[in-house]
C-alpha positions in Angstrom: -66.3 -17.5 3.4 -63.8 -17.8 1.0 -60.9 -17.7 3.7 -63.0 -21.2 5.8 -62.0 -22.9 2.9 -58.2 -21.8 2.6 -57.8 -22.5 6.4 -59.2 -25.9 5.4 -56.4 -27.1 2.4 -54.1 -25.2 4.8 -54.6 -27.8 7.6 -54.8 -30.9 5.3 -52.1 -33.3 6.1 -49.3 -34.0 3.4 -49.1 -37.1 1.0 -46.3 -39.2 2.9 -44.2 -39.2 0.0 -44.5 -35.4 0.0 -43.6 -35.0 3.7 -40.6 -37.6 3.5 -39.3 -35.1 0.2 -40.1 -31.9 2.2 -37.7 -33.5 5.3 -35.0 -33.8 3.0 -35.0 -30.3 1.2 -35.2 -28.9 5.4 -32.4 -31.2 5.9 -30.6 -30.1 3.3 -31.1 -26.8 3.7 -29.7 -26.9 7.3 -26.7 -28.5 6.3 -25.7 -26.2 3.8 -26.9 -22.8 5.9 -24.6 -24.9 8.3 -21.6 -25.3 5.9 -22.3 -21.6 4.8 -21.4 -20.3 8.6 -18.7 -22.3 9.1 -16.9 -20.7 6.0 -18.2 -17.2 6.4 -16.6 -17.8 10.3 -13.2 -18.8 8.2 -12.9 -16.0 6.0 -13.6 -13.5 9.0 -10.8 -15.4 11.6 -8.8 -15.4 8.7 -9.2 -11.8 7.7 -9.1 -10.8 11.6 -5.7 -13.0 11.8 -3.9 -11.4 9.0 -4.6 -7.6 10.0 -3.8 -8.3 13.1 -0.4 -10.3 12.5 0.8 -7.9 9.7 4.0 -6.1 10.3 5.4 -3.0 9.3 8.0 -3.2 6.5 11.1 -2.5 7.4 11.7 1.0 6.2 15.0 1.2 3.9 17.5 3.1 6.0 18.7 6.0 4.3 22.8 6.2 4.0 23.9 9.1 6.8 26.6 11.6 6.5 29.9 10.4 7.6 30.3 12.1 11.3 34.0 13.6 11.2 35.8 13.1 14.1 35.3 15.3 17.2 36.9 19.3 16.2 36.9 18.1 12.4 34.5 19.6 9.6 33.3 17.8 7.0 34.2 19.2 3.7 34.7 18.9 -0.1 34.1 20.2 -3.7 31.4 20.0 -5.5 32.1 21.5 -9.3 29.9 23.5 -11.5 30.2 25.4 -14.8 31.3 28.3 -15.3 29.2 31.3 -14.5 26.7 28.9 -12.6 24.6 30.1 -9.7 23.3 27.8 -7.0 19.0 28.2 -6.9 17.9 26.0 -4.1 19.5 22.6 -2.4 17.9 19.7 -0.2 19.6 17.1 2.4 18.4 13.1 2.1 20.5 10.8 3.7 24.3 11.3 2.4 23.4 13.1 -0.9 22.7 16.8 -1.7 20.5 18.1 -4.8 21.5 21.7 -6.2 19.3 23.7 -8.0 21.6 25.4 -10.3 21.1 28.3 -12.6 23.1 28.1 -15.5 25.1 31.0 -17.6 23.2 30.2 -20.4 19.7 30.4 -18.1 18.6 27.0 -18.3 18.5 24.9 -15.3 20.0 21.7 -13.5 20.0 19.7 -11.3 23.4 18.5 -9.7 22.9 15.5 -7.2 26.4 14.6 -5.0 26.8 11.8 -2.5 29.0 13.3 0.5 29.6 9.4 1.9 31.8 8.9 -1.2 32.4 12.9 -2.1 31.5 12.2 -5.9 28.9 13.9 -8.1 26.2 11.1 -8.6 24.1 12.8 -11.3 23.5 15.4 -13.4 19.6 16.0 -14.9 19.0 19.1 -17.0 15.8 21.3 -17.0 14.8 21.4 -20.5 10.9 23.3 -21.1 8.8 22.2 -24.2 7.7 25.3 -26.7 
């Protein structure tokens, strides 16, 4: 019985005044669901747009060994202390790292750029107690 009498205030029509407010807040409401879209759709073209625009970097070309001419070899001295004892060596570009044991047995690190045949750096190993 109780539910006859819901279904009855349900159906009632609205106050004019009431309706005319509820029209605007609907009205409202669409617009701004509306204007809420169209800048959601912005941010996701402009997202989409700039992955698919970006370019790679260009990647900072590494300085390469001088080529000798054809039946030349490529040579010159590269210095250490007395005593010293080469441990390991790597190859980037124009410039060679030595890994060098020293008389004293401590370590270092000997870096020489073959492009202009001149020792570029010098870093030793030092441990902490």
């Amino acid at each position: 019985m109780a539910g006859a009498a819901d279904d009855d205030e349900r159906e009632k029509p609205l106050d004019p005044a009431v309706e005319r407010v509820r029209g605007k807040l609907v009205r409202f409401m669409v617009i701004n669901l509306g204007l809420l879209f169209v800048a959601l759709m912005a941010v996701v073209i402009a997202i989409v747009y700039r992955s698919g625009n970006r370019e790679a970097p260009p990647a900072a070309a590494a300085p390469e060994l001088p080529m000798p001419a054809p039946g030349e070899v490529l040579g010159g001295d590269i210095v250490l202390p007395e005593g010293a004892r080469i441990a390991g060596h790597a190859l980037s570009g124009s410039r060679i790292s030595l890994d060098v044991l020293l008389k004293d047995g401590g370590r270092a690190i000997y870096i020489y750029d073959t492009a202009t045949r001149s020792l570029v750096g010098r870093f030793d190993i030092a441990y902490k107690p």
